[in-house]
PDB file of N, CA, C and O in Angstrom:
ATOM      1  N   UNK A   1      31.129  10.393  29.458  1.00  0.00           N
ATOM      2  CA  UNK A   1      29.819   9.760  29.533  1.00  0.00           C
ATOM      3  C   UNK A   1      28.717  10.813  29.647  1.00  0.00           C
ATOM      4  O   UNK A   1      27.662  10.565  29.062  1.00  0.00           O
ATOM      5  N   UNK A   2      28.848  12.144  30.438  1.00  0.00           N
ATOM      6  CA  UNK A   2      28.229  12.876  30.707  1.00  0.00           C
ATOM      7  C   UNK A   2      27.525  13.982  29.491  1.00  0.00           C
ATOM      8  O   UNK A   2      26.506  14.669  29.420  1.00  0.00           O
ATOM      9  N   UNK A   3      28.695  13.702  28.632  1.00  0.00           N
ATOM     10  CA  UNK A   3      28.678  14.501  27.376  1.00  0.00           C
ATOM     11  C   UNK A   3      27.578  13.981  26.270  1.00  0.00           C
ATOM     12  O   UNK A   3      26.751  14.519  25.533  1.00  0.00           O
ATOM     13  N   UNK A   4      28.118  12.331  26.619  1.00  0.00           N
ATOM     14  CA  UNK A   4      27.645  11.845  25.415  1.00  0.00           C
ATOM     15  C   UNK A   4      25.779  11.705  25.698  1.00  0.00           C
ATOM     16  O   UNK A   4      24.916  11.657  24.821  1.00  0.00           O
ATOM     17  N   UNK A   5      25.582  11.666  27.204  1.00  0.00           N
ATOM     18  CA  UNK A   5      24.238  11.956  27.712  1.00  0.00           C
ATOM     19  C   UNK A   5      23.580  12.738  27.160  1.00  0.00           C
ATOM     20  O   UNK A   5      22.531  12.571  26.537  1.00  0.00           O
ATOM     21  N   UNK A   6      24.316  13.890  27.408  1.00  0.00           N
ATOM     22  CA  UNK A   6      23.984  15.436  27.215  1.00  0.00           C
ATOM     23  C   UNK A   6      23.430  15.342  25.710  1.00  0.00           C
ATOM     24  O   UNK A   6      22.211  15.470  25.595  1.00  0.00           O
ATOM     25  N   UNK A   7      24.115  15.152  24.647  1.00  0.00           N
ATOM     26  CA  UNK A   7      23.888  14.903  23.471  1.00  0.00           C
ATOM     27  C   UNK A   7      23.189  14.222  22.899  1.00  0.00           C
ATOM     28  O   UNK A   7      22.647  14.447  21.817  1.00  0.00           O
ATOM     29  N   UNK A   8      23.083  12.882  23.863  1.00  0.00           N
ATOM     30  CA  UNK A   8      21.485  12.253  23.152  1.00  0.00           C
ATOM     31  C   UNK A   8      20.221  12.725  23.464  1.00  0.00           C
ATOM     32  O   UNK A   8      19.262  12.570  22.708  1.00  0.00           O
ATOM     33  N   UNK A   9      20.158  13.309  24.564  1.00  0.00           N
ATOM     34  CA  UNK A   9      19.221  14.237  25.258  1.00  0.00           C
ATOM     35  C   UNK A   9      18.656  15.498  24.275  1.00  0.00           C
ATOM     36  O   UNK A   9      17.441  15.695  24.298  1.00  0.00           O
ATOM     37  N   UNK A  10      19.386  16.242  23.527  1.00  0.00           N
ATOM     38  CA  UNK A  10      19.568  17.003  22.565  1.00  0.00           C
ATOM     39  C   UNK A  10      19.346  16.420  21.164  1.00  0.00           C
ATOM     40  O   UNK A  10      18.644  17.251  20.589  1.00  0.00           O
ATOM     41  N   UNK A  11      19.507  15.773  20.637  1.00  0.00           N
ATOM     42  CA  UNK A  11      18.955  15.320  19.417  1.00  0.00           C
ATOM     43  C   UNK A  11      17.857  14.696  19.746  1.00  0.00           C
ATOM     44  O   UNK A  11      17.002  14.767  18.863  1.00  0.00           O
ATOM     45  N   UNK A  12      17.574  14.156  20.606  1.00  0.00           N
ATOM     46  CA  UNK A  12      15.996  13.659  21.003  1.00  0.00           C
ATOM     47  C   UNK A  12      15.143  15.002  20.966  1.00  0.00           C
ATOM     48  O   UNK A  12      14.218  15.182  20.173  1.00  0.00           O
ATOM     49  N   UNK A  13      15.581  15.957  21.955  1.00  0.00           N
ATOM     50  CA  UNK A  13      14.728  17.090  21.860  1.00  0.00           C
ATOM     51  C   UNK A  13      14.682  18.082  20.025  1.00  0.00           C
ATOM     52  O   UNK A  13      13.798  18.853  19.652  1.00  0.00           O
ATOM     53  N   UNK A  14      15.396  17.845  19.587  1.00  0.00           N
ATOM     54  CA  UNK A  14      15.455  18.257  18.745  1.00  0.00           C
ATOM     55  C   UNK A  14      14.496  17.820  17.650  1.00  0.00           C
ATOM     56  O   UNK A  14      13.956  18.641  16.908  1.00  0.00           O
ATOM     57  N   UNK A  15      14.313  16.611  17.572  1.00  0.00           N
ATOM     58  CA  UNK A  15      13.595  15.548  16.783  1.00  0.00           C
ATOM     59  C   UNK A  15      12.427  15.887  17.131  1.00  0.00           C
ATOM     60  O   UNK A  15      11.929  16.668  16.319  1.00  0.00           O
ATOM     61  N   UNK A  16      11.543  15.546  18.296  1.00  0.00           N
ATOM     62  CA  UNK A  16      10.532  16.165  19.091  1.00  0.00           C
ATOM     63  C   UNK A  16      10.058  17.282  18.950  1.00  0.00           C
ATOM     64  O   UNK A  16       8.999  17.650  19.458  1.00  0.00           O
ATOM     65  N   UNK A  17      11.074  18.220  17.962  1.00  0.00           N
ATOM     66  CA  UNK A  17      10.590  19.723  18.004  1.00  0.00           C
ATOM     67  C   UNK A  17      10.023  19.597  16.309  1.00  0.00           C
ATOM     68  O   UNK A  17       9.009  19.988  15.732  1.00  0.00           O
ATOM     69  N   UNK A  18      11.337  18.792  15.859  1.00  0.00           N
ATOM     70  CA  UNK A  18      10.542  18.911  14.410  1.00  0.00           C
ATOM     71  C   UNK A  18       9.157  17.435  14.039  1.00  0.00           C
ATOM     72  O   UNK A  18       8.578  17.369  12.955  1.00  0.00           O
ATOM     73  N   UNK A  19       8.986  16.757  14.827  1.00  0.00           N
ATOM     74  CA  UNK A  19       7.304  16.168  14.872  1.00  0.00           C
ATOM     75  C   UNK A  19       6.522  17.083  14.962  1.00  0.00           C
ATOM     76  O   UNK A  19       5.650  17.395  14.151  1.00  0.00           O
ATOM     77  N   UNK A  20       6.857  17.716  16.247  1.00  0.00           N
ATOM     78  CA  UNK A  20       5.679  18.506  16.250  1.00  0.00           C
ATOM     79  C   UNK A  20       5.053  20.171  15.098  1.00  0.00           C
ATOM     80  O   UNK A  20       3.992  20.750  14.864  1.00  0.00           O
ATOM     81  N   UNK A  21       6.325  20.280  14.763  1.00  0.00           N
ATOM     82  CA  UNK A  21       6.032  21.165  13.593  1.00  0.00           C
ATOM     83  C   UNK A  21       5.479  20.564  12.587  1.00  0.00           C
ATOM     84  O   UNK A  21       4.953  21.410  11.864  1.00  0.00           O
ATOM     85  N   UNK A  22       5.290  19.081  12.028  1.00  0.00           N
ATOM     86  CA  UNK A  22       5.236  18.527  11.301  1.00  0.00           C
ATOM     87  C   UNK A  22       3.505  18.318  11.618  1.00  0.00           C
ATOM     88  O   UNK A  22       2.525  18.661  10.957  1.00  0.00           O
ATOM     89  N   UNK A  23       3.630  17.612  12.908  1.00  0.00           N
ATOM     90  CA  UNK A  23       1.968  17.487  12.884  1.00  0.00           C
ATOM     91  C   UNK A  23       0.881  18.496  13.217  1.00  0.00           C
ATOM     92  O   UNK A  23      -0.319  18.277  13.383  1.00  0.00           O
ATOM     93  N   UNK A  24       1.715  19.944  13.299  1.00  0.00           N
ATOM     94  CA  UNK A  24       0.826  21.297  13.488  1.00  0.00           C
ATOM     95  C   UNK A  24       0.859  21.872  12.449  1.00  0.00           C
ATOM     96  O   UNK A  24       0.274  22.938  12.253  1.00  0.00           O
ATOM     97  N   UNK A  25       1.510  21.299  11.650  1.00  0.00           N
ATOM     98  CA  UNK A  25       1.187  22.219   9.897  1.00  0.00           C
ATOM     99  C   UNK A  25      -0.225  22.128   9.386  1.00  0.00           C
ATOM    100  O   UNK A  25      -1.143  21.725  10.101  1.00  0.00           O
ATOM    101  N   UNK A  26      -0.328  22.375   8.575  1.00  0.00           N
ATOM    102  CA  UNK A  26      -1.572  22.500   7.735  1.00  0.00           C
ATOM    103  C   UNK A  26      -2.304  21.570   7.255  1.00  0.00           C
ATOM    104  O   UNK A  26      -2.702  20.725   8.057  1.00  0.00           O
ATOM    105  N   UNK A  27      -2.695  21.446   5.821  1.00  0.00           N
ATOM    106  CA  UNK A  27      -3.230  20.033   5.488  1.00  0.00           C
ATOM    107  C   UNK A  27      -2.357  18.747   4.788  1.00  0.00           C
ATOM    108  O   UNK A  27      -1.402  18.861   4.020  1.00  0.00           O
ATOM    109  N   UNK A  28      -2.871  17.706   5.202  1.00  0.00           N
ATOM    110  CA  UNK A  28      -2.063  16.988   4.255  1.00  0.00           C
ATOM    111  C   UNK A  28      -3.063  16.202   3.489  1.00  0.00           C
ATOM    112  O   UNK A  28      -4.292  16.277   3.473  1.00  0.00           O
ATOM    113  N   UNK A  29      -2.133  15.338   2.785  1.00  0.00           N
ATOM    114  CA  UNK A  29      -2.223  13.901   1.953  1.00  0.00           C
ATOM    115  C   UNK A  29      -1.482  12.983   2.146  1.00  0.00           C
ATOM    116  O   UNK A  29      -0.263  13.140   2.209  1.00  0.00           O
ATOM    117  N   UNK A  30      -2.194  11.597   2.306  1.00  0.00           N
ATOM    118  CA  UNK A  30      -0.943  10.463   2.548  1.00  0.00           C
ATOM    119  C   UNK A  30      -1.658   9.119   1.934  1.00  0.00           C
ATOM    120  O   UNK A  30      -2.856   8.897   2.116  1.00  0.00           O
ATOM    121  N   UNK A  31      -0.920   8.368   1.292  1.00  0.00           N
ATOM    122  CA  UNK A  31      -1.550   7.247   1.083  1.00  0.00           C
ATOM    123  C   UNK A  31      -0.624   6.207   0.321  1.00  0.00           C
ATOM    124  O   UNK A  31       0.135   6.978  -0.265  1.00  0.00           O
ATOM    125  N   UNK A  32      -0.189   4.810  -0.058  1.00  0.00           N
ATOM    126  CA  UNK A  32       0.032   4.001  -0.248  1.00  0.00           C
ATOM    127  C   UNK A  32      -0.556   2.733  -0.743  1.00  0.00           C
ATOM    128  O   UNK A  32      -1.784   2.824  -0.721  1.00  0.00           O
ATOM    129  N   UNK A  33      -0.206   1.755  -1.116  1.00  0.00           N
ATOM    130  CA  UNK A  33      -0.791   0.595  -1.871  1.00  0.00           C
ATOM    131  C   UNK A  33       0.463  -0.513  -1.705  1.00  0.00           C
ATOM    132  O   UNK A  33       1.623  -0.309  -2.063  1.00  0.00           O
ATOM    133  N   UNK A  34      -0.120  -1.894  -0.993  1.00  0.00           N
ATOM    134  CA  UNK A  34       1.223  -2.853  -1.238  1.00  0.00           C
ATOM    135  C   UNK A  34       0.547  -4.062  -0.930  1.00  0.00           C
ATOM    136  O   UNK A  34      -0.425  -4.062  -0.174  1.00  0.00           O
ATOM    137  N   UNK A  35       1.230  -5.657  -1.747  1.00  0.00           N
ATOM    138  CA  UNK A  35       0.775  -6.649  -1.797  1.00  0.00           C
ATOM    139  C   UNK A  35       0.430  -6.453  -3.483  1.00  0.00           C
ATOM    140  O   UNK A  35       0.644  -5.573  -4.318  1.00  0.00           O
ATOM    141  N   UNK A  36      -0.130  -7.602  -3.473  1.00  0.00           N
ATOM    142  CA  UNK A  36      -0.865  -7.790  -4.932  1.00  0.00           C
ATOM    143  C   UNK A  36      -2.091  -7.954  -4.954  1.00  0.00           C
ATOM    144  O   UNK A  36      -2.691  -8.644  -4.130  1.00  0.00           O
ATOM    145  N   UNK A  37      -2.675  -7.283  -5.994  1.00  0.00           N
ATOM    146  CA  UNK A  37      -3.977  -6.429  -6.429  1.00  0.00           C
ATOM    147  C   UNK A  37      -4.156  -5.605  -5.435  1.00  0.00           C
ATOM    148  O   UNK A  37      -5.308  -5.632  -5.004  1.00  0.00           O
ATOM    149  N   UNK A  38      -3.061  -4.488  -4.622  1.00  0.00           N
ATOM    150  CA  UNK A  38      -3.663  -3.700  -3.630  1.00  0.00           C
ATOM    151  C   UNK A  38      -4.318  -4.523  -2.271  1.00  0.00           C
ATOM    152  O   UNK A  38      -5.264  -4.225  -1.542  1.00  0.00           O
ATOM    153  N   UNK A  39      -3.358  -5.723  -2.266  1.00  0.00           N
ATOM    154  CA  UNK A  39      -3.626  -6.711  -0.715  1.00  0.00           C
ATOM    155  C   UNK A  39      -3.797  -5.758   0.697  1.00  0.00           C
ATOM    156  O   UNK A  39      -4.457  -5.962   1.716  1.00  0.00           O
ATOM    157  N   UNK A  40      -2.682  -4.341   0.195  1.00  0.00           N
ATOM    158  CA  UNK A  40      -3.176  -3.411   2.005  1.00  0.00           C
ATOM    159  C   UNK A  40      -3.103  -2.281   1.365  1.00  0.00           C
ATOM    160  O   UNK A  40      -2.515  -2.360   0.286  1.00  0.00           O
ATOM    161  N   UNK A  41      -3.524  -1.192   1.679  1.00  0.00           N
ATOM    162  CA  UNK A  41      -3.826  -0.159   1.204  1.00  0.00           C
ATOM    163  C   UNK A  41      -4.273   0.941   2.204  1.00  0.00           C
ATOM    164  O   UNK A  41      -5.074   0.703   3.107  1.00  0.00           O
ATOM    165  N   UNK A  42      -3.695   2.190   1.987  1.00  0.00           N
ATOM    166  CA  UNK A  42      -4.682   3.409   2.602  1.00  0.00           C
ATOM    167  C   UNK A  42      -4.203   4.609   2.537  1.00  0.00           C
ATOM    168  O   UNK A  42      -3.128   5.163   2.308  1.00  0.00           O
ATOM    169  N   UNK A  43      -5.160   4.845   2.770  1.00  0.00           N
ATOM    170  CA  UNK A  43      -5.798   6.649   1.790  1.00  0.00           C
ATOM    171  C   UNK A  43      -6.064   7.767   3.285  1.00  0.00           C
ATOM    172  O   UNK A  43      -6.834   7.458   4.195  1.00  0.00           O
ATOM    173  N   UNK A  44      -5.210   9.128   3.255  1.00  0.00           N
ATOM    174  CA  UNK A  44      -5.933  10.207   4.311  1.00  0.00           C
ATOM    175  C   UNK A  44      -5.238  11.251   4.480  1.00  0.00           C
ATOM    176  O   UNK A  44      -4.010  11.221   4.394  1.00  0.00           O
ATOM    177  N   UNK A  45      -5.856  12.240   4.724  1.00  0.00           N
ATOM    178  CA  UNK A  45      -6.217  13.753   4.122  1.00  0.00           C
ATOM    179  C   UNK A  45      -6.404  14.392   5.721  1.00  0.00           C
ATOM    180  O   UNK A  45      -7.048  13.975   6.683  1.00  0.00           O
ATOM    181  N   UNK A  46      -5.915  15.069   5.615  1.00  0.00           N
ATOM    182  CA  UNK A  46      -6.610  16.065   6.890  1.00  0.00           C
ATOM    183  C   UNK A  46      -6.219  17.105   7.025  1.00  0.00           C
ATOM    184  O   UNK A  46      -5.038  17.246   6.707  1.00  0.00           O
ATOM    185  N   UNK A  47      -7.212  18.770   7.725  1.00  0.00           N
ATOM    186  CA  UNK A  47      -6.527  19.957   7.889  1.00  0.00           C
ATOM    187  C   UNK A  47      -7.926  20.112   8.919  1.00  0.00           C
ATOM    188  O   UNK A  47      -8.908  19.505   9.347  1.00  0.00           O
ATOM    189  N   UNK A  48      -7.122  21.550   8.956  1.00  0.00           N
ATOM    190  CA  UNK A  48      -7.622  22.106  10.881  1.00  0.00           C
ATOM    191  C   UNK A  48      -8.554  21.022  12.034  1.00  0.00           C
ATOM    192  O   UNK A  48      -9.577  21.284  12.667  1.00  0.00           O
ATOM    193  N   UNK A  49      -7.788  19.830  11.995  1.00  0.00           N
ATOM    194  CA  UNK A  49      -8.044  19.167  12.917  1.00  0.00           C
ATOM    195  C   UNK A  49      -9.266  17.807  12.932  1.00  0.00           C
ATOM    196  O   UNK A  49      -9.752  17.070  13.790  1.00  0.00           O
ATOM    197  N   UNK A  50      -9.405  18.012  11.372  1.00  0.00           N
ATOM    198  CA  UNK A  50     -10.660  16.784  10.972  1.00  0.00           C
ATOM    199  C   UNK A  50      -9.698  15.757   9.926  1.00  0.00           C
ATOM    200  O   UNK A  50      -8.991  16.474   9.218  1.00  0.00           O
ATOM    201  N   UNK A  51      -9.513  14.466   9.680  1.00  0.00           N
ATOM    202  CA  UNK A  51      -9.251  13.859   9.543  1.00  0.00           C
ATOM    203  C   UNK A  51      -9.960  12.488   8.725  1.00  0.00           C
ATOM    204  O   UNK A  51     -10.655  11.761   9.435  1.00  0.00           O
ATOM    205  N   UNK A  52      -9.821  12.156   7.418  1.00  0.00           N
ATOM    206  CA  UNK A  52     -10.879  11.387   6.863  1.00  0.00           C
ATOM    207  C   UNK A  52     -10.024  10.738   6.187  1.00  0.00           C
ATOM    208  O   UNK A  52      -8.958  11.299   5.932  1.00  0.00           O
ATOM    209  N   UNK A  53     -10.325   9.058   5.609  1.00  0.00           N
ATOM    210  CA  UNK A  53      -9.605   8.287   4.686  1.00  0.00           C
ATOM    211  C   UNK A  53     -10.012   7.032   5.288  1.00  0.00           C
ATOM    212  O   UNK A  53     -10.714   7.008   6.299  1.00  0.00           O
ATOM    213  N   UNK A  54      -9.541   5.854   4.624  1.00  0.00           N
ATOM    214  CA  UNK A  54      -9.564   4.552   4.627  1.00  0.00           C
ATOM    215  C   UNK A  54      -8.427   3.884   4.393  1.00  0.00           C
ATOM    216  O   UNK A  54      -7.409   4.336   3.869  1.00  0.00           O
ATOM    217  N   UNK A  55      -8.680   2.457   4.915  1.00  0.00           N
ATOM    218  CA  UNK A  55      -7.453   1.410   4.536  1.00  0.00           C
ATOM    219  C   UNK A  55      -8.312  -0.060   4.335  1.00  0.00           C
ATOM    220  O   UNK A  55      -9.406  -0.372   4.805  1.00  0.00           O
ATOM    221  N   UNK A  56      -7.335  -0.884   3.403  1.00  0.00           N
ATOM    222  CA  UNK A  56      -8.057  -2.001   3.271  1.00  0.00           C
ATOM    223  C   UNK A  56      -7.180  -2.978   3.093  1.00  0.00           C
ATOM    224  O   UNK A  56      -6.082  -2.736   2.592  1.00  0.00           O
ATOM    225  N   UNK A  57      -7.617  -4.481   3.560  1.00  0.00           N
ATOM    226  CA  UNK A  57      -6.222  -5.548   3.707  1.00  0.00           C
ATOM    227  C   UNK A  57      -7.092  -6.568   3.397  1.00  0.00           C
ATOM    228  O   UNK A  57      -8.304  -6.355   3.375  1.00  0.00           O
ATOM    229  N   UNK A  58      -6.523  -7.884   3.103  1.00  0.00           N
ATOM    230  CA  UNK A  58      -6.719  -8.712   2.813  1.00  0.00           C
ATOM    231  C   UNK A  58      -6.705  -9.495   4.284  1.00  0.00           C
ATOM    232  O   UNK A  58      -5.797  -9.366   5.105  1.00  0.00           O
ATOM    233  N   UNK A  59      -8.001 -10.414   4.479  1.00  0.00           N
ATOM    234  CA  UNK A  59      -8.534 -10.846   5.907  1.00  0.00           C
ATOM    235  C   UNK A  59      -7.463 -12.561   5.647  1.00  0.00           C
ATOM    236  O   UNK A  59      -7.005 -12.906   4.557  1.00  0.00           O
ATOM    237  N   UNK A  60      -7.325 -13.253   6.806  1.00  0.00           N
ATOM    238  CA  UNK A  60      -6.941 -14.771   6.661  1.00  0.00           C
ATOM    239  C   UNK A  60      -7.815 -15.383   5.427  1.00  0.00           C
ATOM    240  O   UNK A  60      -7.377 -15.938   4.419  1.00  0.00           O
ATOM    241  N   UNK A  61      -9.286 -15.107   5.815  1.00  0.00           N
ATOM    242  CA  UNK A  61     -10.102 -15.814   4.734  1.00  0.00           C
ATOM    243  C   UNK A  61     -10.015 -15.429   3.355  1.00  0.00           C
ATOM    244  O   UNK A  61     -10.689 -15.988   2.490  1.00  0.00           O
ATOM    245  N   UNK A  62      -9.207 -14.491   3.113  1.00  0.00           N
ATOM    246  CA  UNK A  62      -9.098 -13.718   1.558  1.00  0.00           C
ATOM    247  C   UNK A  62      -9.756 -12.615   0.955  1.00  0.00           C
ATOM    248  O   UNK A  62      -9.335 -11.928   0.025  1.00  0.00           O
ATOM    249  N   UNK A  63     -11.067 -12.484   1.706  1.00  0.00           N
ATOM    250  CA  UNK A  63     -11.902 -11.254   1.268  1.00  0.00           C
ATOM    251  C   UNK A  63     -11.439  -9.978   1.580  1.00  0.00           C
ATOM    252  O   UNK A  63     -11.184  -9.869   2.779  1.00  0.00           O
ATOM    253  N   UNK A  64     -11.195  -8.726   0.756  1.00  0.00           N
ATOM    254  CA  UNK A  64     -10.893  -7.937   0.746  1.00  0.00           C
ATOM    255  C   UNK A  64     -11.434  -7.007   1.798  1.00  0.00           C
ATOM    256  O   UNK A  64     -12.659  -7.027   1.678  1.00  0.00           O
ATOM    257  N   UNK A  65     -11.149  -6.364   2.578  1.00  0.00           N
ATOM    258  CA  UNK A  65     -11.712  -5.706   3.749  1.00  0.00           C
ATOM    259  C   UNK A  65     -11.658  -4.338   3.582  1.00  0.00           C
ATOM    260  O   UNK A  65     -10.540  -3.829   3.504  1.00  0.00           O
ATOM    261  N   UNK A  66     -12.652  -3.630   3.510  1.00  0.00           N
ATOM    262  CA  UNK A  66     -12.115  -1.676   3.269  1.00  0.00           C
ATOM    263  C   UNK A  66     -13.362  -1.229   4.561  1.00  0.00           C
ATOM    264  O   UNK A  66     -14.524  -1.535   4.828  1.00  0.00           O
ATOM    265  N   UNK A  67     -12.266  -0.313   5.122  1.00  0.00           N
ATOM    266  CA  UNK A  67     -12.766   0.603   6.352  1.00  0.00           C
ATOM    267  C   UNK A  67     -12.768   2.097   5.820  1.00  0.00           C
ATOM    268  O   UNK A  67     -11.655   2.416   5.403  1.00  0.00           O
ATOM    269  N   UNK A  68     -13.560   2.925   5.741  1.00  0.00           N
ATOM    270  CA  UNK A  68     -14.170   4.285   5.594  1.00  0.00           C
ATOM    271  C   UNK A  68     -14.334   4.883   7.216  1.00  0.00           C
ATOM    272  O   UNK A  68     -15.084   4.400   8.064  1.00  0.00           O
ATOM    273  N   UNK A  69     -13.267   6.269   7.430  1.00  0.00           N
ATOM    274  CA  UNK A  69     -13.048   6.469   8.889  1.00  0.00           C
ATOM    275  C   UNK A  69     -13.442   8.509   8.408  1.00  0.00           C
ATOM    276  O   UNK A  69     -13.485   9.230   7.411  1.00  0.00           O
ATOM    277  N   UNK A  70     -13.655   8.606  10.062  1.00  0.00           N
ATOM    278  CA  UNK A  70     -13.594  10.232   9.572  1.00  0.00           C
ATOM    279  C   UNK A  70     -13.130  10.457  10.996  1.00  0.00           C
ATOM    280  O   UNK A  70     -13.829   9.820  11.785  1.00  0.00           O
ATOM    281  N   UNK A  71     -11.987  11.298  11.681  1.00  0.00           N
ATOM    282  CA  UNK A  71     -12.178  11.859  12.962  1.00  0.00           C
ATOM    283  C   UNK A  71     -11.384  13.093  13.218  1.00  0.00           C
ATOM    284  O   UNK A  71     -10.366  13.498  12.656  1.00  0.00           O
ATOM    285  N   UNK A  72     -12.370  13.806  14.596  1.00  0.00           N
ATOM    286  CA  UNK A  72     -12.357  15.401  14.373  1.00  0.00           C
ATOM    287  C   UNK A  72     -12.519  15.624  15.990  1.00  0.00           C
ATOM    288  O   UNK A  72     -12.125  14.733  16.742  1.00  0.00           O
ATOM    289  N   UNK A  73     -13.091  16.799  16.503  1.00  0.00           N
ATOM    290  CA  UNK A  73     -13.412  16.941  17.434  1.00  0.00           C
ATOM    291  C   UNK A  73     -15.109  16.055  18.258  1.00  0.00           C
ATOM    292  O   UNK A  73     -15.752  16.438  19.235  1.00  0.00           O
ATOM    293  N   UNK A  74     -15.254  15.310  17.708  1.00  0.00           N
ATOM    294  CA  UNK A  74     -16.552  14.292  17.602  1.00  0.00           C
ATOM    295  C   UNK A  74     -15.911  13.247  18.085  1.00  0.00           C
ATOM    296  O   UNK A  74     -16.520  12.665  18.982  1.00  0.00           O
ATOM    297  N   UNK A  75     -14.716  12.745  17.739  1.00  0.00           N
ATOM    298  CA  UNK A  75     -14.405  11.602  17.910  1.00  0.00           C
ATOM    299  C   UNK A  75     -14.176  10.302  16.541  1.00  0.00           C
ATOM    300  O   UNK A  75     -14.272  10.665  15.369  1.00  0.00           O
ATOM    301  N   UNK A  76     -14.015   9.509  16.730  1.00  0.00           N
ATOM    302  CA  UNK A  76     -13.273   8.611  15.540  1.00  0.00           C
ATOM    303  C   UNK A  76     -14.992   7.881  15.108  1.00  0.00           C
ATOM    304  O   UNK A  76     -15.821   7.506  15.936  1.00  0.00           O
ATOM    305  N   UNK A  77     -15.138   7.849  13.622  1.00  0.00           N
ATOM    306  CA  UNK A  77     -16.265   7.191  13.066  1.00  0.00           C
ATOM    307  C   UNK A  77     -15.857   6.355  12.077  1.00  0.00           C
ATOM    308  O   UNK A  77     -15.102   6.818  11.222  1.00  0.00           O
ATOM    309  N   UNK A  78     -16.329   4.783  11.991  1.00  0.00           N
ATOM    310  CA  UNK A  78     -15.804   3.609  10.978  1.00  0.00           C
ATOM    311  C   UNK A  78     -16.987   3.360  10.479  1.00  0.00           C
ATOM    312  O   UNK A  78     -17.968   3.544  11.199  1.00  0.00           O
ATOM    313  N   UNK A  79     -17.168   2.826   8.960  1.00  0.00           N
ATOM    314  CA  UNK A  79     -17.723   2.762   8.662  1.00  0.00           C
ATOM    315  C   UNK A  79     -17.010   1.373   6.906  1.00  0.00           C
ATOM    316  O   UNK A  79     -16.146   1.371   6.030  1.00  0.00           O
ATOM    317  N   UNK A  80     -17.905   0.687   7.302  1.00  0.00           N
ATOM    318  CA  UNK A  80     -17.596  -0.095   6.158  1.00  0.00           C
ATOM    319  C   UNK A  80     -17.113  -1.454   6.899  1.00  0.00           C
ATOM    320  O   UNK A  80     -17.559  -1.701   8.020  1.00  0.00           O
ATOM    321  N   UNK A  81     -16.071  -2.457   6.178  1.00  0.00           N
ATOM    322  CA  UNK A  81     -16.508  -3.847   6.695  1.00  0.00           C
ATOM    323  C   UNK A  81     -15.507  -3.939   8.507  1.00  0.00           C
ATOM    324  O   UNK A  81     -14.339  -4.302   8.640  1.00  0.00           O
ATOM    325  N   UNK A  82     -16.558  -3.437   9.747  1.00  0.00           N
ATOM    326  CA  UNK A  82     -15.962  -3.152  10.955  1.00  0.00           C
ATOM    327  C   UNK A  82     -16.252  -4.436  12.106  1.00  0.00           C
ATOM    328  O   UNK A  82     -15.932  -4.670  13.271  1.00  0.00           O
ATOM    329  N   UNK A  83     -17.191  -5.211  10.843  1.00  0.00           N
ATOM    330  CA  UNK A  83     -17.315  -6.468  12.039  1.00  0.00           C
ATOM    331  C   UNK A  83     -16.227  -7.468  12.149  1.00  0.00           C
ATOM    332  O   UNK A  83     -15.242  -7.575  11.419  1.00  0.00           O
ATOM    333  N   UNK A  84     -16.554  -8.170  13.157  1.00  0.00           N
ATOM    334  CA  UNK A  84     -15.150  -9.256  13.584  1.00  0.00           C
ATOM    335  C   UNK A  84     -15.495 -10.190  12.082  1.00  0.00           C
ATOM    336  O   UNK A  84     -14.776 -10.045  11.093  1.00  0.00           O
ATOM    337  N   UNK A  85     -16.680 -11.138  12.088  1.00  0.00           N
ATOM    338  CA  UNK A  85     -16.962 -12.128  10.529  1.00  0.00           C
ATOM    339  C   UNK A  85     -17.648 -11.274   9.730  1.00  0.00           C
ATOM    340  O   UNK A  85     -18.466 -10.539  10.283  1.00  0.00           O
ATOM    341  N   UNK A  86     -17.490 -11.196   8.462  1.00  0.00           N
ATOM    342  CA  UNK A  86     -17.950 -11.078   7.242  1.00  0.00           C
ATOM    343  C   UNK A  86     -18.976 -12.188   7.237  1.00  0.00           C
ATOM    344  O   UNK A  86     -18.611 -13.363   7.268  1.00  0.00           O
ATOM    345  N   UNK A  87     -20.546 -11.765   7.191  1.00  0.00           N
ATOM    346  CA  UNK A  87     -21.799 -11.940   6.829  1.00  0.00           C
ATOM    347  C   UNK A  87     -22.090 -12.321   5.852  1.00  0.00           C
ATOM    348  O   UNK A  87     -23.281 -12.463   5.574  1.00  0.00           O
TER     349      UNK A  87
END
């Protein structure tokens, strides 16, 4: 039992080591599209610690919803449809 402890303990740490290499690398790209006509979607990019992209879904009511984000050492900024009802 002690072993098998030991060992999950160890591939956990192990895993943990390679996230974090993963999210201290350099820049990336990431993005996706799913549903029909692009029902959810999103787009984002980031290097030395600034972070920018969007996502967009389809609301209960049907209208297409797209959020425009940027965040860095400032803090997280939204921009685009961020209210609770569509106006």
């Amino acid at each position: 039992m002690r072993f098998l402890l030991l060992l999950l303990f160890l591939a956990s740490a192990a895993m943990a080591a390679n996230m974090g290499m993963n999210i201290h690398g350099g820049a990336y790209n990431f993005g996706y599209a799913t549903g029909d006509a692009g029902g959810h979607s999103r787009v984002e990019s980031g290097s030395a610690g600034n972070v920018a992209g969007s996502y967009s879904y389809v609301d209960p009511n049907g209208d297409l919803r797209t959020v425009q984000y940027t965040a860095g050492p400032g803090g997280y900024q939204a921009s685009g449809d961020i209210s609770v009802d569509r106006k």
